[in-house]
VOKEMAR-193003 format. One record per residue (C-alpha): residue in three letters; x, y, z. Coordinates in steps of 0.1 Angstrom, whole numbers. Example, Ala and Ser with C-alpha at 12.3 -4.5 7.8 and 13.67 -1.06 7.14 Angstrom:
// residues 2
site resn: ALA | X: 123 | Y: -45 | Z: 78
site resn: SER | X: 137 | Y: -11 | Z: 71
This chain:
// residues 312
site resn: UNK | X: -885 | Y: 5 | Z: -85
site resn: UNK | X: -910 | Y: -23 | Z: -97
site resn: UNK | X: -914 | Y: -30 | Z: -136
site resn: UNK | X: -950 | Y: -43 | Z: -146
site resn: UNK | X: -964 | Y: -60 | Z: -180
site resn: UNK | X: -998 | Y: -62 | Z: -190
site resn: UNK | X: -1011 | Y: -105 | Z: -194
site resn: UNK | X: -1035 | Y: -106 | Z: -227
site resn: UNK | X: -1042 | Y: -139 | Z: -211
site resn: UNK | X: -1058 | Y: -121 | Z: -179
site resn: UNK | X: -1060 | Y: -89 | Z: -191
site resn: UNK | X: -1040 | Y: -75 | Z: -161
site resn: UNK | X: -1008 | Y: -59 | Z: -151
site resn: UNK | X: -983 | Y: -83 | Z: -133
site resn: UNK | X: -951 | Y: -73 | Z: -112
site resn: UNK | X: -921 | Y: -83 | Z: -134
site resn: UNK | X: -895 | Y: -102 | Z: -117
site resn: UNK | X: -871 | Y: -122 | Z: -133
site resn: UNK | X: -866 | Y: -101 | Z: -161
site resn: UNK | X: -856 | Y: -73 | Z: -138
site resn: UNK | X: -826 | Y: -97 | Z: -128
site resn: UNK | X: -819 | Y: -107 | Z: -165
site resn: UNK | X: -816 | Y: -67 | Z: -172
site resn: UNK | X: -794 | Y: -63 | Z: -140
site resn: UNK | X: -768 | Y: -93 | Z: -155
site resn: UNK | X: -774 | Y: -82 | Z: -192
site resn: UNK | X: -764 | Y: -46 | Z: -185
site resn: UNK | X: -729 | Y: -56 | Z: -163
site resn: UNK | X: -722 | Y: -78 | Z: -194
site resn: UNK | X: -725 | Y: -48 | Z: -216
site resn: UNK | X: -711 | Y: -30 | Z: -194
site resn: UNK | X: -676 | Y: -54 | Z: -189
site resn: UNK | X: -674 | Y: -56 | Z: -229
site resn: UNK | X: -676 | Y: -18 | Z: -231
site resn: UNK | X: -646 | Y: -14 | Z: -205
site resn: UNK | X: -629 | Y: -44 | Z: -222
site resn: UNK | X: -626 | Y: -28 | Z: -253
site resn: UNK | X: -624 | Y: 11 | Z: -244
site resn: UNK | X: -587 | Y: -3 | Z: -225
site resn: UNK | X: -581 | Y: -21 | Z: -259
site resn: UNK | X: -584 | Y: 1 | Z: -282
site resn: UNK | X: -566 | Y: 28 | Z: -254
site resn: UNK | X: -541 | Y: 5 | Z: -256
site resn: UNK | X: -538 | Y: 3 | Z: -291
site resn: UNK | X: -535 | Y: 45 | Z: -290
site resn: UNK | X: -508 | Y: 47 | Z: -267
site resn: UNK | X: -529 | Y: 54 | Z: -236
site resn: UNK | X: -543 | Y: 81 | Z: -248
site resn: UNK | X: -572 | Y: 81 | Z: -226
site resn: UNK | X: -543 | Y: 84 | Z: -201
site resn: UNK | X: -554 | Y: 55 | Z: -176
site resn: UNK | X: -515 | Y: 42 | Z: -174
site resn: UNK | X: -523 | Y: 3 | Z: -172
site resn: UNK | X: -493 | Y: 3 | Z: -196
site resn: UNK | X: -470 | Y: 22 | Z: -176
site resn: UNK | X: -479 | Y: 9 | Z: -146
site resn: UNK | X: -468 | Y: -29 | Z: -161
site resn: UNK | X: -434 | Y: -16 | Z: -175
site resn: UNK | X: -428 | Y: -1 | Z: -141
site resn: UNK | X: -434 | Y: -34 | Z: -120
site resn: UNK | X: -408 | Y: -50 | Z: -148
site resn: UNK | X: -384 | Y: -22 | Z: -143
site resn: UNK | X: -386 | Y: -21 | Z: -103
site resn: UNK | X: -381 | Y: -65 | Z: -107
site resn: UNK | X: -347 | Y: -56 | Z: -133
site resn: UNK | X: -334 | Y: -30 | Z: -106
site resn: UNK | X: -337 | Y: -56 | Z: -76
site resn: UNK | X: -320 | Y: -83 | Z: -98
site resn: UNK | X: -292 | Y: -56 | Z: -108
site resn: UNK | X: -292 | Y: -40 | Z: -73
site resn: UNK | X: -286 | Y: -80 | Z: -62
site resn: UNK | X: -258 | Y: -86 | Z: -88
site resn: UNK | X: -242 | Y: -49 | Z: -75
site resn: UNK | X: -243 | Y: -61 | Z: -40
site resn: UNK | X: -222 | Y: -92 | Z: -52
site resn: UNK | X: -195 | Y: -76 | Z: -67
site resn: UNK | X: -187 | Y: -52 | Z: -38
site resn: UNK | X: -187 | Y: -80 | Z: -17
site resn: UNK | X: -158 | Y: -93 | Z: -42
site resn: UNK | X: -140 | Y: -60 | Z: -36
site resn: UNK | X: -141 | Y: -60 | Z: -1
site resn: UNK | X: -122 | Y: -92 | Z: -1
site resn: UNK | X: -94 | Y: -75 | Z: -26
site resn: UNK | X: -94 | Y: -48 | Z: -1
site resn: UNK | X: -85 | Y: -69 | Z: 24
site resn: UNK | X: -58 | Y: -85 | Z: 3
site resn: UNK | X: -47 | Y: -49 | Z: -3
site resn: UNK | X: -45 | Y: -41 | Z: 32
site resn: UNK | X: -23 | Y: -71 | Z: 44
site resn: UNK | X: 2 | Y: -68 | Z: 14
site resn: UNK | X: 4 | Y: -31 | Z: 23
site resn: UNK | X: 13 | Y: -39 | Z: 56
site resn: UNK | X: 44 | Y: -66 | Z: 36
site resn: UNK | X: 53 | Y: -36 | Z: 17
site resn: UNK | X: 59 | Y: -13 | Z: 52
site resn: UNK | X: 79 | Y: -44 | Z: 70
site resn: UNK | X: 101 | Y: -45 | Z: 42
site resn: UNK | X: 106 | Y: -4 | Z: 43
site resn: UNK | X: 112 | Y: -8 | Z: 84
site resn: UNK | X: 78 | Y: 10 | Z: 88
site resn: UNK | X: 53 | Y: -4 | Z: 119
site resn: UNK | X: 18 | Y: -18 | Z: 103
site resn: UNK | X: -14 | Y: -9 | Z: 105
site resn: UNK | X: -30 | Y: -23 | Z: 133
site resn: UNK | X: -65 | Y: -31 | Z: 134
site resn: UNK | X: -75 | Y: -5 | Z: 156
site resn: UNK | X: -53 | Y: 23 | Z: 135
site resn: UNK | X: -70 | Y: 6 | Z: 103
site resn: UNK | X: -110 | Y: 8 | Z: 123
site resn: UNK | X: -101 | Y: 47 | Z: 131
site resn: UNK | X: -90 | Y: 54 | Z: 93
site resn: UNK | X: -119 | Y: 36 | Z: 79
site resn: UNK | X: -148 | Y: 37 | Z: 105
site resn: UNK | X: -177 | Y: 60 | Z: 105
site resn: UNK | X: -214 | Y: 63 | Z: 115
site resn: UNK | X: -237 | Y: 43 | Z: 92
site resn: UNK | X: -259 | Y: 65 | Z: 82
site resn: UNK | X: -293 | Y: 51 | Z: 63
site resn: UNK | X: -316 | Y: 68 | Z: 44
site resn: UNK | X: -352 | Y: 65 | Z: 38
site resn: UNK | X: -351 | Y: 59 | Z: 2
site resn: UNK | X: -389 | Y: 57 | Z: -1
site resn: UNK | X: -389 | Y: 23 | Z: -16
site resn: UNK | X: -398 | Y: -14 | Z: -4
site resn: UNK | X: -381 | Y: -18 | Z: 32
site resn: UNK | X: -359 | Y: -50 | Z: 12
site resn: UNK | X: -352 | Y: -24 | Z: -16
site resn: UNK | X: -343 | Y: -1 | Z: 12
site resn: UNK | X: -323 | Y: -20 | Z: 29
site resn: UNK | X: -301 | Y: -30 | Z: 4
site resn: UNK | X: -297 | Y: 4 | Z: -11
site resn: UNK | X: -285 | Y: 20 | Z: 26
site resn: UNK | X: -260 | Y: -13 | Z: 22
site resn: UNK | X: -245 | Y: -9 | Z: -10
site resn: UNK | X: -241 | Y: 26 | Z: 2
site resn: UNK | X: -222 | Y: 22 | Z: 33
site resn: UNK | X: -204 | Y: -1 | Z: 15
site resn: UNK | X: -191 | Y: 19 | Z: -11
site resn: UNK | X: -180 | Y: 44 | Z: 13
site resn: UNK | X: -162 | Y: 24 | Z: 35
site resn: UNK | X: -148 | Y: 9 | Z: 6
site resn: UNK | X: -133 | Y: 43 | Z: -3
site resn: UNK | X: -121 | Y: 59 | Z: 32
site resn: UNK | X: -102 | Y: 23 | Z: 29
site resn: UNK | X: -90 | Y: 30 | Z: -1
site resn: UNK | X: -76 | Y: 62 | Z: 11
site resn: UNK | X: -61 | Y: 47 | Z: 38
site resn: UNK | X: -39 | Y: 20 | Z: 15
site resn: UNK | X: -30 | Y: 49 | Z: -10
site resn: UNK | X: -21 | Y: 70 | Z: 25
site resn: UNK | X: 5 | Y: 41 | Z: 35
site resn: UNK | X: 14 | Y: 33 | Z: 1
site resn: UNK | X: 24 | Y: 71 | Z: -4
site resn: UNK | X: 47 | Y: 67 | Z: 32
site resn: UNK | X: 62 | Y: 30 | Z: 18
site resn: UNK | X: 78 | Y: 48 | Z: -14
site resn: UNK | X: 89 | Y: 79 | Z: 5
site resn: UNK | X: 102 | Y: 53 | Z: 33
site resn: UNK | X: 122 | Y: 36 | Z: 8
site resn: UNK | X: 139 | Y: 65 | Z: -11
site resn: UNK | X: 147 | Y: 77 | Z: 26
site resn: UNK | X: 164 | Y: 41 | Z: 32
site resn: UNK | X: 183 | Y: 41 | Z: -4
site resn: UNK | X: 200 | Y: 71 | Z: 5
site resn: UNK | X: 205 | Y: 58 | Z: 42
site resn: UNK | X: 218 | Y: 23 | Z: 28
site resn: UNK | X: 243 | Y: 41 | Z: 6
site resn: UNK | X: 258 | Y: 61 | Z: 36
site resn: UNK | X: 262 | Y: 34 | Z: 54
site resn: UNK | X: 292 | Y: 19 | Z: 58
site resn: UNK | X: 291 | Y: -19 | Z: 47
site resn: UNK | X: 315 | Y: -21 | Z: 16
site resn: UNK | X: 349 | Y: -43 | Z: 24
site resn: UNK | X: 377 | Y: -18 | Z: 26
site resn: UNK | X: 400 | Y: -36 | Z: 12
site resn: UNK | X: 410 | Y: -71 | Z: -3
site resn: UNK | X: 432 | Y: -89 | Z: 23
site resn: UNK | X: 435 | Y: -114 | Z: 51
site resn: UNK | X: 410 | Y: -100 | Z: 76
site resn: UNK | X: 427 | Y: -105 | Z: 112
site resn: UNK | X: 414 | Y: -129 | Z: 134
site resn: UNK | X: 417 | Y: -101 | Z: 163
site resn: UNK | X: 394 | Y: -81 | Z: 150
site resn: UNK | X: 367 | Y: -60 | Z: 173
site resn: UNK | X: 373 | Y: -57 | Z: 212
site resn: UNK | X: 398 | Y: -61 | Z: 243
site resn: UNK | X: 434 | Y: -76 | Z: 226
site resn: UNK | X: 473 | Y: -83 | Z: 234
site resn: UNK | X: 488 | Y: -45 | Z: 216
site resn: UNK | X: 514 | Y: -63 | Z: 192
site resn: UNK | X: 536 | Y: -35 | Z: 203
site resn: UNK | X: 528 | Y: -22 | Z: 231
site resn: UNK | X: 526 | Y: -55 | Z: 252
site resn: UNK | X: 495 | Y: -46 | Z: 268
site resn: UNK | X: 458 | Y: -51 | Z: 269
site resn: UNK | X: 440 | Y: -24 | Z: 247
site resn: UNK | X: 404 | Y: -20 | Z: 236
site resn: UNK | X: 408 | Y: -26 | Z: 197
site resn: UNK | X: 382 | Y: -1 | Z: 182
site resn: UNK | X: 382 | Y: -16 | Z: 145
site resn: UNK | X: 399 | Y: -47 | Z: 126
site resn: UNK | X: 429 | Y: -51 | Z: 111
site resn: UNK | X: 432 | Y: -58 | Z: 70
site resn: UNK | X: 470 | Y: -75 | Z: 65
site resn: UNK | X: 480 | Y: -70 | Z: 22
site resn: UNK | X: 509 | Y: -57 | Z: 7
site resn: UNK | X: 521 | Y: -17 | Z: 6
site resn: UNK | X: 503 | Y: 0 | Z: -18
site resn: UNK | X: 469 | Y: -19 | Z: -22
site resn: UNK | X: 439 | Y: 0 | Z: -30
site resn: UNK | X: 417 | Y: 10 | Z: -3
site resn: UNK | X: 379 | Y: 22 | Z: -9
site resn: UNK | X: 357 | Y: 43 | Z: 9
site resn: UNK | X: 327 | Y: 19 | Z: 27
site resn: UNK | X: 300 | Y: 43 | Z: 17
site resn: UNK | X: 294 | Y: 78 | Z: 3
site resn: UNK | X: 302 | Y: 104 | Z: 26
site resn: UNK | X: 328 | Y: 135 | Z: 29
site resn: UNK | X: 358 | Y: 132 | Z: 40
site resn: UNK | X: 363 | Y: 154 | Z: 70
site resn: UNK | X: 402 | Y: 148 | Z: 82
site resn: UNK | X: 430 | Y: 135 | Z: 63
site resn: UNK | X: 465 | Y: 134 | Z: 63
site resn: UNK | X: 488 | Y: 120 | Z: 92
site resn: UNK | X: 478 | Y: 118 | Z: 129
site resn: UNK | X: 496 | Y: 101 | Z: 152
site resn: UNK | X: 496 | Y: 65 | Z: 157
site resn: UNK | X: 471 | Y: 64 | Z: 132
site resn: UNK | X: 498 | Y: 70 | Z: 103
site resn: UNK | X: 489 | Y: 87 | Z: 72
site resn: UNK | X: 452 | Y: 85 | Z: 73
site resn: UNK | X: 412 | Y: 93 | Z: 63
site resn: UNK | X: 378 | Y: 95 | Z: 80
site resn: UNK | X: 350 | Y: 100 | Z: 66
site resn: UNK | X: 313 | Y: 115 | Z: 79
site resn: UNK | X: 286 | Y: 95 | Z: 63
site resn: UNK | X: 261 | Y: 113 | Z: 79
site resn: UNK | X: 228 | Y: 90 | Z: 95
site resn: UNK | X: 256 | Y: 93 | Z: 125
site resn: UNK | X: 283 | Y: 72 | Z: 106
site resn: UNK | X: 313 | Y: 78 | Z: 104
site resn: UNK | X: 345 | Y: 55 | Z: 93
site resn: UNK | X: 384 | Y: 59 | Z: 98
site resn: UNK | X: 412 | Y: 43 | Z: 76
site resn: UNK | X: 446 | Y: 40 | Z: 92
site resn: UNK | X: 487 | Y: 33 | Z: 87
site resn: UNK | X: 478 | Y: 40 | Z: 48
site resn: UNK | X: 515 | Y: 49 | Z: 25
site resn: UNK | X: 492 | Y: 74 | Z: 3
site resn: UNK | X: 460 | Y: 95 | Z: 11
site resn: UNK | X: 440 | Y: 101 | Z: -21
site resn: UNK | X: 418 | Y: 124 | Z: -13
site resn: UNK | X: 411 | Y: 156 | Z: 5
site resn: UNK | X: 393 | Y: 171 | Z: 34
site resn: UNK | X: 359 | Y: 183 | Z: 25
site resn: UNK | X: 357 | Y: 160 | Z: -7
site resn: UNK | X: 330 | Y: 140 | Z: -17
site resn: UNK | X: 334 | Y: 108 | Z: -18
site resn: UNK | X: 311 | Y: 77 | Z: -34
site resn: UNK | X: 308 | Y: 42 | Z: -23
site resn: UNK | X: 337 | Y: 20 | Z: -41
site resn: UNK | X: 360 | Y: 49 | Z: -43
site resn: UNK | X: 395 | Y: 44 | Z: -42
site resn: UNK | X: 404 | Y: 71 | Z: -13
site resn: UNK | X: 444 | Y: 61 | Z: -5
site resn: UNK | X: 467 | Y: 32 | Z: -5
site resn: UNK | X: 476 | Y: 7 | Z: 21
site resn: UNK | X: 511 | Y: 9 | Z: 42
site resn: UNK | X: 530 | Y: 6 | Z: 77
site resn: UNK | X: 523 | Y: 46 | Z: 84
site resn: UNK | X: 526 | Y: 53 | Z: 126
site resn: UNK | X: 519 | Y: 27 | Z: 152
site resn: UNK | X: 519 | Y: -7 | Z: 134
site resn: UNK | X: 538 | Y: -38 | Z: 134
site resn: UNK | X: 533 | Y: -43 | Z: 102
site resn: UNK | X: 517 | Y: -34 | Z: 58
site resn: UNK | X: 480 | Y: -34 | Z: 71
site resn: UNK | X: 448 | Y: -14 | Z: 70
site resn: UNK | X: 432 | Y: -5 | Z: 107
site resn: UNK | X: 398 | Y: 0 | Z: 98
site resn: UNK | X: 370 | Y: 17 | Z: 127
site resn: UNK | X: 330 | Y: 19 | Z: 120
site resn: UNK | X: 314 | Y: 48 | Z: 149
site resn: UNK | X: 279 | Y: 53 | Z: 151
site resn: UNK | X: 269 | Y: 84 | Z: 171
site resn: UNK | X: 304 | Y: 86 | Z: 185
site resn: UNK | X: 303 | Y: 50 | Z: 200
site resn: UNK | X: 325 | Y: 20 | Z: 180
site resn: UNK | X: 310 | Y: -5 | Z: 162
site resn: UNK | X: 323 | Y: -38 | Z: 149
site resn: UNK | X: 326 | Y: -34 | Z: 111
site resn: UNK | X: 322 | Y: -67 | Z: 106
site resn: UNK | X: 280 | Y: -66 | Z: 115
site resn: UNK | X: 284 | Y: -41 | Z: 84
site resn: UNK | X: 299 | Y: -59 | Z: 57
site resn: UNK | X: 286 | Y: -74 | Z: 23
site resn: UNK | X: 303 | Y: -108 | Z: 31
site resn: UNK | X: 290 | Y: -118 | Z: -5
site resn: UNK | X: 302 | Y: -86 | Z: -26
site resn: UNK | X: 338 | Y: -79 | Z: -30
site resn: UNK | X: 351 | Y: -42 | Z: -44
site resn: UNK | X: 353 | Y: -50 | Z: -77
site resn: UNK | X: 320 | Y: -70 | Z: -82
site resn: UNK | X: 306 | Y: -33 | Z: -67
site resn: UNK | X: 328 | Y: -12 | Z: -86
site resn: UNK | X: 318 | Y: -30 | Z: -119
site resn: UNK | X: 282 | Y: -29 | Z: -112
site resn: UNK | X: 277 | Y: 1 | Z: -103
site resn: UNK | X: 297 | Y: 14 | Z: -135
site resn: UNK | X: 271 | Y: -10 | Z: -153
site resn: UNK | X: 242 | Y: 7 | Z: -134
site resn: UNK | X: 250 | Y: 41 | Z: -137
């Protein structure tokens, strides 16, 4: 399209040029100033025009606050990883202490492993990413979790198993005495003259000293047998089982319950003995033991008796 103006100079119509370039520029000026102040004043109303300049901005600011957050997440689980990890070796303390194996590392990868899975989140791959991290994260954070509270669970039952074990087994002194220096094994009988297998110690005191029971049990055979004298043994159960011979008195009974500390009968010279003592025998599954691995060296009958009167 060509624009003409008439010359009063020549009295002719000429082609207009530079003007139609000044219109061109003049009119995008306009044009700029119009858009310029429609967004204003849009802006002004709350978007009303609906163009969403605004909410595209507070978007941008909200997407930069999630990352920093999302970062500041990623940091902290990080933290409780290494807690975990703490968790897990003083869990496997806790199951040493309870005679329970630990978690090996190949027990601990099956309880705890899994498929990463990641999902498409429909964000920027580095938001992506680190969402599909904090994820898996989390969820191996929990199955390990479970795992600790698992083992934790079989630590506490472990060591209310072994409190009742520990009290049925026989490790309290029987008596108070001069503990014979042939104690457990092949010996010279004193009054038979002949080589024996000694299948428990010998506890030299005076007629009539108390003798206690080494750990809760019932007493399954009492009265006098034998060589043994007047005597007692008791089933402990866990396969214990303990015998206390050449007593003067039996104080308890067959089929009677009997606790740690208890005073069961009195010492004497009862059936084949050369002299006032105590023949004490530990058997574990039928097979004697030598008390002595049992004993609280470092807790004599009454220190127990008075604690445990304290305790309960």
């Amino acid at each position: 399209m060509k624009l003409y103006y008439f010359s009063s100079k020549n009295l002719t119509f000429k082609e207009l040029r530079w003007g139609k370039t000044r219109l061109t520029v003049s009119g995008f000026i306009l044009g700029a100033a119009f858009l310029w102040l429609t967004i204003e004043i849009n802006q002004l109303n709350g978007d009303a025009l609906g163009l969403g300049i605004a909410r595209t901005a507070a978007l941008l600011n909200e997407n930069r606050v999630l990352k920093e957050q999302l970062r500041v997440v990623a940091g902290r689980i990080d933290v409780l990883e290494q807690r975990i990890e703490r968790i897990h070796e003083e869990g496997n303390d806790l199951r040493l202490l309870v005679d329970l194996p630990k978690i090996d590392e190949d027990t601990r990868r099956a309880g705890i492993g899994g498929v990463e899975d990641r999902i498409d989140f429909t964000a920027s791959p580095g938001v992506n990413e680190l969402l599909n991290h904090l994820r898996n994260t989390v969820e191996k954070a929990d199955r390990e979790l479970q795992l600790q509270l698992k083992s934790y669970t079989e630590a506490v039952k472990q060591y209310d198993v072994n409190k009742v074990r520990y009290s049925h087994t026989p490790s309290l002194r029987p008596m108070k005495g001069f503990y014979a220096r042939e104690k457990f094994g092949m010996r010279l009988h004193p009054i038979l003259d002949i080589y024996r297998k000694h299948e428990g110690i010998d506890i030299a005191n005076d007629v009539g000293t108390a003798v206690y029971a080494s750990a809760n049990g019932k007493v399954e055979l009492s009265g006098r047998h034998g060589g043994y004298g007047i005597m007692a043994q008791i089933n402990h159960g866990y396969g214990f089982k303990s015998l206390y011979a050449h007593m003067s008195k039996v104080l308890v009974r067959d089929g009677q319950e009997v606790k740690r500390g208890e005073v069961i009968g009195r010492s004497g010279n009862t059936g084949l003995s050369s002299g006032p003592h105590l023949h004490y025998e530990v058997r574990l599954n039928g097979i004697a033991q030598n008390p002595s691995d049992y004993f609280f060296d470092d807790v004599s009958q009454e220190e127990y008796r008075a604690q445990k009167r304290i305790l309960d």
